[in-house]
N, C-alpha and C positions, 0 to 999 in steps of 0.2 A: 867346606866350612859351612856351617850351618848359620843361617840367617835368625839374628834375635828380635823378634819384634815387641814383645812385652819384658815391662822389670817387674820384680819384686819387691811388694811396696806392704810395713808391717799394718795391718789392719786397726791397730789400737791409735798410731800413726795419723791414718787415713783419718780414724774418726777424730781425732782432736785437730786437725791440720781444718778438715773442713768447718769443725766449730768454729777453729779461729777465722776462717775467711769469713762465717755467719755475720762474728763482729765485727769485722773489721780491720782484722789484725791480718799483714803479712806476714808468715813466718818464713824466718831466715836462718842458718845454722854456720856459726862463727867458731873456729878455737881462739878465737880471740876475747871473747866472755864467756861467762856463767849464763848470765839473762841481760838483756839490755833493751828501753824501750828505747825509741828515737823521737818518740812526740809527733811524728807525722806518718805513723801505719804500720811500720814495722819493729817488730818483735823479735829479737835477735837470740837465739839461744844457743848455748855451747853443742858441739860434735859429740859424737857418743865416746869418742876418744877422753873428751876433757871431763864427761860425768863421771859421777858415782858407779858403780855396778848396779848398785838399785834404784837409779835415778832413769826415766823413760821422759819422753817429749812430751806423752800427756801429762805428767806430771808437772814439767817444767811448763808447759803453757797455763796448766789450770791454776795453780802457784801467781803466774803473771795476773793472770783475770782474777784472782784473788783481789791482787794489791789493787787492779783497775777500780774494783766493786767498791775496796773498802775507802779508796784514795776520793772517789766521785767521778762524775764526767769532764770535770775541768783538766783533773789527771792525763789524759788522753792529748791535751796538745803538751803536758810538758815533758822534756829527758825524764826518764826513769819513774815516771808518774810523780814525778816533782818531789821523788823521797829526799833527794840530793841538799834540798835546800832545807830538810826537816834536822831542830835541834836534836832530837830524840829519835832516829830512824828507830829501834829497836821496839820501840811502843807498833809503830805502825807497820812493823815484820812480824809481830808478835799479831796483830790483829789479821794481817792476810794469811796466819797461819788459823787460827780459830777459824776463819771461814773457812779454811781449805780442808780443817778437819771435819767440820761443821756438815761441809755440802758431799765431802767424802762417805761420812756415817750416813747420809740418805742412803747409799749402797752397799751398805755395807764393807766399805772399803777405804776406811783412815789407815791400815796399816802399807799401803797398797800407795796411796799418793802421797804417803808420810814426806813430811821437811827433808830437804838435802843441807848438806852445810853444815857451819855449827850452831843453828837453831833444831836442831833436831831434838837436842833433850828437851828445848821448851815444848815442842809439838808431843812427844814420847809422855812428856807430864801433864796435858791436857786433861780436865777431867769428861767425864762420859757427854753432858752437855757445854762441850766448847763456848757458847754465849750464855749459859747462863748468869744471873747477876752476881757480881762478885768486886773486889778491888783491883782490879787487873786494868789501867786503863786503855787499853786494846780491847776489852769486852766492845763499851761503847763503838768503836767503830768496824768491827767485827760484825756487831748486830746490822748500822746499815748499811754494809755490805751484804748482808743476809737477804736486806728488804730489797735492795739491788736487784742481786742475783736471781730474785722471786716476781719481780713484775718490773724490772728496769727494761730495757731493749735487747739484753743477752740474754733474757732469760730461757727463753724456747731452746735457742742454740747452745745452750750451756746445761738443761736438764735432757737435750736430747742426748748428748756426749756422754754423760753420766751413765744414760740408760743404754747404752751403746756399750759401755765399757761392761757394763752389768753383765749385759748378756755373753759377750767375749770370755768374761770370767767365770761365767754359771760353765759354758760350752767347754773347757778345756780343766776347770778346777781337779775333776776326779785324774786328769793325767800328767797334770804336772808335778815336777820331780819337787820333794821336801822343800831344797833349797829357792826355790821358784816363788819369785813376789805371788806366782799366781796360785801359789797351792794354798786349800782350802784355810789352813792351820795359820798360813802367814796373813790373813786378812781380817 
């Protein structure tokens, strides 16, 4: 019997796992939810069993840091970034989705950390610039989310993830099969 001393752990994984520890976020993986904040550090997010097929962990954490950016830092001690208690959650799903387009097109890659769920046609309908001014009242908090994500406290840990995934993507584009979030055509 052969002795296992290392696992196998998916690299894309690795780099959002440790952006989240940057922030401050635990992550934890539940089939008991989709996404769940607890208000005191951890980050609860569904098994690969209960996702999407085209739904990845990076996606599901940067989606979370989304809502944290656009929610503000008080978000952070409440359940679910305090959407729970919001009359209108859908203004402010609709806003962590502009920024998660928003910070995705720095790379190249809104189709890539696209919406799970059924916000997906809102994100699929986004135009080229996601915060531009418009009547959407998710813009507004989209944008300071944006200023967030730019000079807030995640910022380094959050533009390094990005560029991390960048390169991941540049490295394997030319060999992924059609069907593959990673191939060139689907980004």
């Amino acid at each position: 019997m052969r002795k296992i001393e290392k696992k196998y752990e998916d690299p894309l994984s690795l780099v959002w796992l440790h952006a989240a520890e940057q922030m401050g976020l635990r992550i934890e993986r539940s089939a008991e939810v989709n996404a769940s904040w607890d208000g005191v550090g951890v980050l609860t997010i569904g098994t690969p069993e209960t996702l999407d097929a085209d739904d990845s962990l990076a996606q599901m954490i940067l989606h979370e840091v989304c809502h944290a950016l656009c929610e503000g830092p008080e978000s952070l001690a409440r359940l679910d970034w305090g959407l729970g208690s919001e009359p209108d959650k859908k203004v402010h799903e609709h806003a962590a989705l502009r920024l998660q387009a928003a910070l995705a097109d720095q790379i190249g890659m809104r189709a890539f950390f696209a919406s799970t769920t059924i916000f997906r046609h809102y994100y699929d309908q986004l135009p080229a610039d996601p915060l531009a001014k418009g009547d959407d009242p998710a813009i507004a908090l989209a944008q300071v989310g944006w200023e967030r994500a730019h000079a807030g406290p995640w910022a380094e840990a959050l533009a390094v993830a990005l560029e991390r995934t960048a390169q991941i993507a540049a490295a394997i584009a030319d060999i992924a099969t059609p069907d593959s979030l990673w191939c060139r055509s689907a980004r």
